[in-house]
C-alpha positions as CSV (number, residue, x, y, z in Angstrom):
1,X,25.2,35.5,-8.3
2,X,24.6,37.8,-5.5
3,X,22.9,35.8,-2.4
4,X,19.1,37.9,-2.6
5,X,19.0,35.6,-6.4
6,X,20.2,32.9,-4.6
7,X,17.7,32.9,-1.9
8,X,14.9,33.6,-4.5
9,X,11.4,32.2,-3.1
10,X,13.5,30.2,-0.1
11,X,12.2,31.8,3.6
12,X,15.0,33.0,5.1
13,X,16.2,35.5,7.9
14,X,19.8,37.5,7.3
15,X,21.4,37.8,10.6
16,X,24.4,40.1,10.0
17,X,26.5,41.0,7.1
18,X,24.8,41.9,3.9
19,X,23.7,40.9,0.1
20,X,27.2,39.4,-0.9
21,X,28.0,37.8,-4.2
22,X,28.1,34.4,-4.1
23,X,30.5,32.3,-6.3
24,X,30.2,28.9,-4.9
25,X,28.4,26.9,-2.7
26,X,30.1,23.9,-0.8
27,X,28.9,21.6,2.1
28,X,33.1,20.7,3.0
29,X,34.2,23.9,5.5
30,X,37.7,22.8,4.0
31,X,36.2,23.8,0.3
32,X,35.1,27.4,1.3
33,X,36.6,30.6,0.1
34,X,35.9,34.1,-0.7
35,X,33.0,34.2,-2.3
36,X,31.7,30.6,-1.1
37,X,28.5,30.0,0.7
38,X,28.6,27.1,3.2
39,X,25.5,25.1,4.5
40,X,25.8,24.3,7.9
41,X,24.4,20.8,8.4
42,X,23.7,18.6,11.1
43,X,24.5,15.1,10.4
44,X,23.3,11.9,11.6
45,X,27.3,11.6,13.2
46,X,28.6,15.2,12.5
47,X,27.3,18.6,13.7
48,X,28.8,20.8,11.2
49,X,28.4,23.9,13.4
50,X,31.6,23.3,14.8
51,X,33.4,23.6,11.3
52,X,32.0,27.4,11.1
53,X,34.9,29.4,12.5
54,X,37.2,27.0,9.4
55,X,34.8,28.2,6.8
56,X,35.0,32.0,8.1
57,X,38.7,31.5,8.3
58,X,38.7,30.0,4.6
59,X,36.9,33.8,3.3
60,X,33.4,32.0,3.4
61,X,31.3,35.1,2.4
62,X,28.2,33.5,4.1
63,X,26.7,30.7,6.4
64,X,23.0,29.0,5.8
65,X,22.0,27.4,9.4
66,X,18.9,26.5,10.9
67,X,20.0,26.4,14.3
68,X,21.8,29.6,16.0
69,X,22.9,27.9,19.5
70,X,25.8,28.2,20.7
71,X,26.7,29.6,17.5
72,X,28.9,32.9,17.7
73,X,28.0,35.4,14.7
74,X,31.3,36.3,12.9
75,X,31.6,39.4,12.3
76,X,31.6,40.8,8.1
77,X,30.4,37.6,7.2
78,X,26.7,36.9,6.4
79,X,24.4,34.6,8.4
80,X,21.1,33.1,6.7
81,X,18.6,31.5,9.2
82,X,16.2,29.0,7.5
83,X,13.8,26.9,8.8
84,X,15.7,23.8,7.7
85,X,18.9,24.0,6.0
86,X,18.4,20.6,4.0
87,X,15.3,21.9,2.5
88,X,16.7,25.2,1.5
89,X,20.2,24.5,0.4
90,X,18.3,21.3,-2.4
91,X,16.3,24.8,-3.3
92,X,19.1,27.0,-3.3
93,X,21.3,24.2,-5.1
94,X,18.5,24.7,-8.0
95,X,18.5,28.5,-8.1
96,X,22.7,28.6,-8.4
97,X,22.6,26.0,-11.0
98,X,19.6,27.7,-13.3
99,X,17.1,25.1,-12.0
100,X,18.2,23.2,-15.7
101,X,16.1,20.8,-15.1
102,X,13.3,22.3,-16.0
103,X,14.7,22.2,-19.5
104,X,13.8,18.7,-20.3
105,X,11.4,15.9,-18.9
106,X,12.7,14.4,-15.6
107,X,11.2,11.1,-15.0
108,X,12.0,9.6,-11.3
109,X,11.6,5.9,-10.4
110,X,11.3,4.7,-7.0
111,X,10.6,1.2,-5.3
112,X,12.3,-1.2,-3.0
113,X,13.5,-3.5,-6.0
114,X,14.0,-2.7,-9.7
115,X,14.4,1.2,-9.8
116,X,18.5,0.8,-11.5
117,X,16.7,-1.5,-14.5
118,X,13.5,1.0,-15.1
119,X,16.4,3.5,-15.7
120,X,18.4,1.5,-18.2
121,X,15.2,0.1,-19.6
122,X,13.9,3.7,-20.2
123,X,17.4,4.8,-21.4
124,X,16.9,2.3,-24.2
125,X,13.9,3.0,-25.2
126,X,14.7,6.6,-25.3
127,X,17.9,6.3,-27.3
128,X,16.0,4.3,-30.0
129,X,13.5,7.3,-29.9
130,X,16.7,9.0,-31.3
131,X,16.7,11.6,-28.3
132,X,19.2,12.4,-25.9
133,X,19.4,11.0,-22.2
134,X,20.9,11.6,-18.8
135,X,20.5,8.8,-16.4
136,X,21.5,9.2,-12.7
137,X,21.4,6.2,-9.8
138,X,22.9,3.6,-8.6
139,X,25.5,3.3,-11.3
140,X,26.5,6.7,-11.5
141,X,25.4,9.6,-13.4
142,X,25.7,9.3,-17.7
143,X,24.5,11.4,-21.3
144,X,23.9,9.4,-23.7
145,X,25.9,6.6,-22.3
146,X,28.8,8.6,-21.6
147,X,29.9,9.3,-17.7
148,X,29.1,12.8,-16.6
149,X,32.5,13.9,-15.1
150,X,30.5,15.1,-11.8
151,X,31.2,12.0,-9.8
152,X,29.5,11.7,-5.8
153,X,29.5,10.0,-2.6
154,X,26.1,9.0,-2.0
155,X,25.0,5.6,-3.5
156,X,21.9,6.4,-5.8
157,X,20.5,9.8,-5.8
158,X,23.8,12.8,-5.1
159,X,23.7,15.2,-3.1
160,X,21.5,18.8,-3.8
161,X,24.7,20.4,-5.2
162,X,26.5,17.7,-7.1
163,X,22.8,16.8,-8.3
164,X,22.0,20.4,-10.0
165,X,25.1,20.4,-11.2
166,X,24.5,16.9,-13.0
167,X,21.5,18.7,-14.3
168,X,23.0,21.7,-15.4
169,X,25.8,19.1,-17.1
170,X,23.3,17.4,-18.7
171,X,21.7,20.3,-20.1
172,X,24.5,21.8,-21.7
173,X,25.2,18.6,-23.1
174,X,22.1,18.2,-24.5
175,X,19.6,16.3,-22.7
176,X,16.1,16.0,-23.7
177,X,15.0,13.4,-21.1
178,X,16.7,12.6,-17.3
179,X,15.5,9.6,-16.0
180,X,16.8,9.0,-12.2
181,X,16.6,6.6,-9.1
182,X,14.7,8.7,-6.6
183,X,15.3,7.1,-3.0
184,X,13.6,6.9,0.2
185,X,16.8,8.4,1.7
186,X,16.8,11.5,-1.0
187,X,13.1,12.0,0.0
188,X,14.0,11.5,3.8
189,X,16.9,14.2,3.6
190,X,15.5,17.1,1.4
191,X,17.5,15.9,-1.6
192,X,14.9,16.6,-4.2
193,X,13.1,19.2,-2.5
194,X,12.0,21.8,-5.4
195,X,12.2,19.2,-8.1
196,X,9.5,18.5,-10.1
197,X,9.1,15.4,-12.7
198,X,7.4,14.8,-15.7
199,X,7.0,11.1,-14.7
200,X,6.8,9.7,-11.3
201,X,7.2,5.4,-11.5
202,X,6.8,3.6,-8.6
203,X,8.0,-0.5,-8.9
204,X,7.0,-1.9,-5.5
205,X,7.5,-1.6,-1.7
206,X,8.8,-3.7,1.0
207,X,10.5,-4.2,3.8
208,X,14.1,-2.2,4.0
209,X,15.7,0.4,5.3
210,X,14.3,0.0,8.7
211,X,17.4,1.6,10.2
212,X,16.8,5.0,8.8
213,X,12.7,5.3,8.4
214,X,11.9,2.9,11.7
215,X,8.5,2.4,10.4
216,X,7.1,0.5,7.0
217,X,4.8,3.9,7.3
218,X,7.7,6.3,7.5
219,X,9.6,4.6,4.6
220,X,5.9,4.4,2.4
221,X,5.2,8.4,3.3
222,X,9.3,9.1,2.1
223,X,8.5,7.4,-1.4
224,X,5.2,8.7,-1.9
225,X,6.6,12.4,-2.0
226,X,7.8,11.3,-5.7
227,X,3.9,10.9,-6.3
228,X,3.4,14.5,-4.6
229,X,5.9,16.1,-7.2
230,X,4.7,14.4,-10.3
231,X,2.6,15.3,-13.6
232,X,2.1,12.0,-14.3
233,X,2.4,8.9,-11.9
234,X,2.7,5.3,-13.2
235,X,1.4,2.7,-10.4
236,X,2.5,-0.9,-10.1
237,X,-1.7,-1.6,-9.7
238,X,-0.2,-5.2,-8.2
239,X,1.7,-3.8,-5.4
240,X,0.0,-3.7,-2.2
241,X,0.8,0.0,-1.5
242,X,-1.1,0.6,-5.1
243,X,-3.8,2.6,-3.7
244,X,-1.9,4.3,-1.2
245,X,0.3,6.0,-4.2
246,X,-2.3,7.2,-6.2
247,X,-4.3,8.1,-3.5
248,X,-2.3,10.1,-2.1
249,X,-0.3,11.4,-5.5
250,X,-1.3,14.8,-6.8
251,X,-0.6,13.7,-10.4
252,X,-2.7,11.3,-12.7
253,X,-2.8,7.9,-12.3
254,X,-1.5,5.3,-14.9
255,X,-1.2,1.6,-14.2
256,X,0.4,-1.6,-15.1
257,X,0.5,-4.5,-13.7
258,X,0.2,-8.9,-14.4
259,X,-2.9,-10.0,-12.2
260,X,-5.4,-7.0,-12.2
261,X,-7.0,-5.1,-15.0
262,X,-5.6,-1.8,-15.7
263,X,-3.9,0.5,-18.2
264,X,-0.6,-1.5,-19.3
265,X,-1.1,-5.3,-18.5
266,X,0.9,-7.8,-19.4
267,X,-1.0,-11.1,-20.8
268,X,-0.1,-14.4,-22.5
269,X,3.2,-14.4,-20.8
270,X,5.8,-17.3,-21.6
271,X,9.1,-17.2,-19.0
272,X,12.3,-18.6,-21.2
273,X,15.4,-18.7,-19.7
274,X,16.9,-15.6,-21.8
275,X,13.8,-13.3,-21.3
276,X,10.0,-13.2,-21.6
277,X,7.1,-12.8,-24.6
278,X,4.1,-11.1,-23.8
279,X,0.8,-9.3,-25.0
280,X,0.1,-6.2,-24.3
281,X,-3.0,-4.1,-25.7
282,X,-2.2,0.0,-25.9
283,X,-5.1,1.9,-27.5
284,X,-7.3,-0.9,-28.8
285,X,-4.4,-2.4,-30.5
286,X,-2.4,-5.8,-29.0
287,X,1.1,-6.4,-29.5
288,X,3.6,-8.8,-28.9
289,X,6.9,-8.0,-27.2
290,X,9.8,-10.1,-26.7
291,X,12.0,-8.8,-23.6
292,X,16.0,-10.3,-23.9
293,X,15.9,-10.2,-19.4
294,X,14.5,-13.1,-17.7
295,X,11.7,-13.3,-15.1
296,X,8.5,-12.1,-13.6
297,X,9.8,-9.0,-12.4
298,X,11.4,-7.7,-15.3
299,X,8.1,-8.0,-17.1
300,X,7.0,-5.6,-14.3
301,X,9.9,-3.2,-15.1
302,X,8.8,-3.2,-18.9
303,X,5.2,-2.3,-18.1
304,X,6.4,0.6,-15.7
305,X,8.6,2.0,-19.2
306,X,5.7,1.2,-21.5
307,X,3.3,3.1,-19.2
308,X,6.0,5.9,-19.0
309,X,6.9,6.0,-22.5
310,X,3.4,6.2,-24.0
311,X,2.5,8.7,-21.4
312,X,5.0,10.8,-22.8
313,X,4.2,10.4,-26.6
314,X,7.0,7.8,-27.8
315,X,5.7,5.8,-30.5
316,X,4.9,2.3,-29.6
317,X,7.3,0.8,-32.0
318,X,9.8,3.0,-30.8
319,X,9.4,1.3,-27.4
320,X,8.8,-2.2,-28.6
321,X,12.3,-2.3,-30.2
322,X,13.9,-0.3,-27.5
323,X,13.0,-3.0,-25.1
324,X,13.8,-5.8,-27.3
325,X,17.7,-4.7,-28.2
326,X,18.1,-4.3,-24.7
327,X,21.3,-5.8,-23.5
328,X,21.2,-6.5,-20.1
329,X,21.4,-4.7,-16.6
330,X,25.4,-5.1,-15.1
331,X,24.5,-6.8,-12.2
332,X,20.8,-7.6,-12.5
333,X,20.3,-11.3,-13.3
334,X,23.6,-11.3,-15.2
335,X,24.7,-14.4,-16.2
336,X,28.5,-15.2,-16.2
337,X,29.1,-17.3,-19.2
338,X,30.8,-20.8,-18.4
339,X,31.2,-24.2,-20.3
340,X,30.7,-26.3,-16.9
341,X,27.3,-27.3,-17.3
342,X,25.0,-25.0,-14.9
343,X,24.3,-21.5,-14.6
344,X,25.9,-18.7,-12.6
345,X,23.8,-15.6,-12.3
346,X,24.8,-12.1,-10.2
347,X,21.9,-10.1,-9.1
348,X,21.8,-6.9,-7.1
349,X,19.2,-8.6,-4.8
350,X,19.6,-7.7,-1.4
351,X,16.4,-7.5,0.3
352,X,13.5,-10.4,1.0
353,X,11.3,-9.5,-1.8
354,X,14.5,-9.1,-4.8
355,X,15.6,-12.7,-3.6
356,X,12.0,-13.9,-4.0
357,X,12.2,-12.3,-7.6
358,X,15.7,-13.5,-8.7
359,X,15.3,-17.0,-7.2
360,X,12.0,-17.4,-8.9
361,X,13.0,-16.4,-12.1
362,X,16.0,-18.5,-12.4
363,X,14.0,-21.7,-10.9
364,X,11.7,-21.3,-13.3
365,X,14.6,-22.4,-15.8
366,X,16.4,-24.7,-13.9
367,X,16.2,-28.3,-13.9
368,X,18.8,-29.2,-11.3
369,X,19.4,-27.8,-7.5
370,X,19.4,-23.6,-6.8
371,X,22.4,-23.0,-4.8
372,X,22.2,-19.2,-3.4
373,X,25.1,-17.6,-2.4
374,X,24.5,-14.2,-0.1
375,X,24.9,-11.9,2.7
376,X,23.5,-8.3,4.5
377,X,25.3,-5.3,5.0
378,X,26.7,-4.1,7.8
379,X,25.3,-1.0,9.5
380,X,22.0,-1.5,7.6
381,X,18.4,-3.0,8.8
382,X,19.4,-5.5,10.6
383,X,15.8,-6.8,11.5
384,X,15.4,-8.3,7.9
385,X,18.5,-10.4,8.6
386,X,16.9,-13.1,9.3
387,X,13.7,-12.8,7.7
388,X,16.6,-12.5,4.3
389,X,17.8,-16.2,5.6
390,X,14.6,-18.2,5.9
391,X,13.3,-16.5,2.0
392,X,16.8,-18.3,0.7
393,X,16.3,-20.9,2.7
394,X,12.7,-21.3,1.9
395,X,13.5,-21.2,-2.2
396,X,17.1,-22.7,-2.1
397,X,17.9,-26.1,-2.3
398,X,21.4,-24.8,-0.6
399,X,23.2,-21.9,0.4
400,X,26.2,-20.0,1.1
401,X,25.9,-17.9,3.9
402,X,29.0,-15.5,3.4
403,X,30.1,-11.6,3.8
404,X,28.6,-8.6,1.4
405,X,29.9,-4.7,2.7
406,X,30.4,-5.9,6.4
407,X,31.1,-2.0,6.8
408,X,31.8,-1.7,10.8
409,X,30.4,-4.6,11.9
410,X,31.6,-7.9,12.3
411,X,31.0,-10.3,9.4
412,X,30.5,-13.2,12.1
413,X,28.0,-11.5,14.0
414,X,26.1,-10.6,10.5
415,X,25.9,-14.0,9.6
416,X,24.7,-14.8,13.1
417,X,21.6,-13.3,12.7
418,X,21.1,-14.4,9.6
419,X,21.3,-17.9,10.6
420,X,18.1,-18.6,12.5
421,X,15.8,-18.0,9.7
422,X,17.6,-19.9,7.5
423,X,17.6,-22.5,9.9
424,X,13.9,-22.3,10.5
425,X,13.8,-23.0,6.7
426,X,15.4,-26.6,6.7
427,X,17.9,-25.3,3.9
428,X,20.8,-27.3,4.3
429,X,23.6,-24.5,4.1
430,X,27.2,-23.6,4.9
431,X,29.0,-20.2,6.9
432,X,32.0,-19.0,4.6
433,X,33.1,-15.8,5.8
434,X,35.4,-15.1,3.3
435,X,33.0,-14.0,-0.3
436,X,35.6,-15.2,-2.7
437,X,35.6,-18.8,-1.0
438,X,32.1,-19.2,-0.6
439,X,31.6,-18.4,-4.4
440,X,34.3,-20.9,-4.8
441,X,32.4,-23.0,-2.9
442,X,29.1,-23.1,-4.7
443,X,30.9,-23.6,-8.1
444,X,32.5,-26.3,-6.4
445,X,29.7,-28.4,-5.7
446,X,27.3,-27.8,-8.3
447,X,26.5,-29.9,-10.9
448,X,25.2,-30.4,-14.8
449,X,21.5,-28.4,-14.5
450,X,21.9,-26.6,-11.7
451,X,22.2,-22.8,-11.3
452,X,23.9,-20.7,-8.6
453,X,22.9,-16.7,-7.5
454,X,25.5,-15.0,-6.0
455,X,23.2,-12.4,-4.9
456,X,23.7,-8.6,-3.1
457,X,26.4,-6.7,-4.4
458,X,25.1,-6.9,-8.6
459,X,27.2,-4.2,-10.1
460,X,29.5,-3.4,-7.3
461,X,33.3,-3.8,-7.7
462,X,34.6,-3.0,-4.4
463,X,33.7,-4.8,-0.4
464,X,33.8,-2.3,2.5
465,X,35.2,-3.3,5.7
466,X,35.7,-1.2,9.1
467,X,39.6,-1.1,7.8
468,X,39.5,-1.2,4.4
469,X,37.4,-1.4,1.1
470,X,38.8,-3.7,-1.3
471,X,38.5,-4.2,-4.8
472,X,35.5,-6.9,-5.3
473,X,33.4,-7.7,-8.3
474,X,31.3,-11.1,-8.3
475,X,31.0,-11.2,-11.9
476,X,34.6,-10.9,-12.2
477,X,35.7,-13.4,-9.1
478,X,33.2,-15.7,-10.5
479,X,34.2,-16.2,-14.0
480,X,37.6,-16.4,-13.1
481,X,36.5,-19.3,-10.7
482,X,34.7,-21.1,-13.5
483,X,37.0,-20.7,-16.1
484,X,40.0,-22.3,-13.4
485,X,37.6,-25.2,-12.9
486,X,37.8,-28.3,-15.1
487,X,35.2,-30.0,-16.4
């Protein structure tokens, strides 16, 4: 592709060289070669201006840069100044990769909490519609329940390079319908600049990612881009950022919610503890649906879907039996089979409002003591650290204050400041550094009718330390815990 196709509708300057063919495009100086354009970007710990005279040195054909100083023009090699390099390499990403998404309906779900089970909720639905799906998040990028072998760094949405060429993967393979975790962080970094969706779901906001945004405003105005790049946007009309969304959202408005009257409610609703029935009334007409997923916010998840899916045409039948053959969400209130007489559950939860959810929804079936077993990152928000401790304190009847992905930090010092909110609580509750023994722990010391949450990690099967990442899975450490345990 020669670099004037490339740069197609992108605002650009050339500073030297010429209108070179471009074979690949690469972000790694140690990846460049003849042929390869390289975008020069300034991290938030690397400024990869210093990595230019490597790329030249590999045969990089041309540089993208949106800031020249101290910057020495190589000679025979071509220099594109853009306005930001983020911004034009996500476009420029599209443009090398055919822009395939265009070829099929993308549907983007962002939130705080829930955005990994929309996505497996709307791939089910879909592949009962008899249609094929890509789905790319937090649990890596899949056709038709197959991994795409593109794999990437980033935790949820890739990067604008790896992403295209997920879409471009996913088009030749097929795909008729993408469905994908759209983060604050994607918005925040240009990763979806140029996209456009089909559908545009927003679950819910609250407080996270602090560390990154600063502001709850910042981290509102990243996620309401999604609504800014969307046909079609499907509100959660109980959130209290509802009218914010569609006010501000250029697409129309659909809405779902429990408490307020709107488009998709939910009504009638009994909470068992192996899912939920509900009423819902599309186009005059009520239905029942069972969903197999316990809780109050999973009920939200399948209004966000049903909103989606009718939006879209799929027949309401179609959805109704997608939803009710669902099997689960690795890692959302999973429950790890045992014959000890309580319930283990792993859930992804990891900010206030997610324990809120998972705790309420498994208290709502247990008759005994809830015994919550969790941590905070390391190198993350650490104001909601404590404000994480007094909501598992607050629902708890105990807890186990213990290590998630201490990353660089000190796992002491983590569970420091998680302590004093806890405390505030009045939760009686233990420090176990270690994860393994404080899951050990909780088992341990619960009894017939109670129910522990290991909550955090969900899916993950690895822990991150400053000197290693290990392998660490709490479904797995769990039910090898339980199953060791006698009766």
């Amino acid at each position: 592709m020669q670099l004037s196709e490339l740069m197609k509708n992108i605002k650009h300057t050339i500073i030297g060289g010429n209108d070179t063919e471009i074979k690949n495009i690469v972000i790694d100086s140690r990846e460049a070669r003849k042929g390869s354009l390289f975008f020069c970007i300034k991290g938030l710990t690397q400024d990869a201006r210093k990595y230019i005279p490597d790329a030249v040195l590999q045969g990089a054909s041309a540089i993208m840069i949106d800031d020249l100083e101290g910057v020495q023009i190589a000679e025979g090699t071509t220099f594109i100044k853009v306005d930001n390099v983020r911004s034009a390499m996500a476009l420029a990403s599209g443009n090398f990769y055919g822009n395939a998404y265009k070829n099929y309906k993308m549907i983007g779900v962002t939130g705080t909490n829930g955005k990994t089970s929309v996505t497996y909720f709307m791939e089910a639905i879909i592949r009962e519609y008899k249609k094929s799906v890509g789905v790319i998040g937090t649990a890596g990028a899949v056709l038709n329940g197959e991994k795409v072998s593109i794999s990437y760094a980033t935790s949820t949405t890739p990067d604008p390079i790896e992403l295209h060429q997920i879409f471009k993967k996913m088009h030749d393979g097929g795909a008729k319908y993408v469905v994908m975790e759209a983060t604050s962080h994607a918005f925040a970094f240009n990763k979806l600049d140029g996209v456009q969706f089909d559908i545009g779901i927003f679950t819910n906001l609250s407080q996270d990612h602090l560390d990154i945004h600063g502001t709850m405003e910042n981290y509102r105005d990243e996620k309401l881009k999604l609504f800014k790049s969307s046909d079609i946007c499907v509100l959660n009309i109980d959130d209290e950022y509802f009218e914010y969304m569609r006010d501000n959202g250029t697409g129309k408005a659909v809405t779902y919610g429990i408490d307020k009257k709107c488009d998709f409610r939910a009504e009638n609703i009994e909470y068992l503890n192996n899912g939920s029935i509900f009423e819902i009334t599309i186009e005059g007409k009520a239905h029942s649906l069972f969903l197999p997923i316990a809780g109050r916010f999973s009920v939200y998840n399948a209004l966000a879907v049903i909103g989606s899916a009718v939006s879209i045409g799929i027949p309401i039948e179609v959805i109704k039996k997608g939803l009710e053959n669902m099997k689960g969400v690795p890692g959302r209130i999973q429950s790890v089979p045992n014959d000890l007489g309580f319930n283990i559950v792993v859930d992804y939860a990891h900010t206030p409002d997610a324990l809120v959810n998972i705790i309420s929804a498994v208290r709502g079936y247990t008759k005994g003591r809830i015994i919550t077993v969790f941590g905070c990152g390391g190198d993350r928000d650490k104001s909601k650290r404590s404000v994480m401790g007094k909501t598992a304190g607050d629902l708890s009847d105990y807890c186990m204050v213990t290590s998630d992905n201490p990353r660089t930090e000190d796992p002491v010092s983590i569970i420091n400041d998680i302590e004093p909110g806890i405390k505030e609580s009045g939760c009686l509750f233990e420090k176990i550094v270690d994860r393994r023994e404080a899951i050990e722990r909780a088992i341990e010391i619960a009894g017939i009718g109670d129910s522990i949450i290991i909550a955090g990690k969900g899916h993950e099967n690895y822990q991150i330390f400053a000197d290693q990442t290990i392998h660490f899975d709490d479904f797995e450490v769990a039910s090898e815990i339980a199953s060791s345990k006698k009766v």
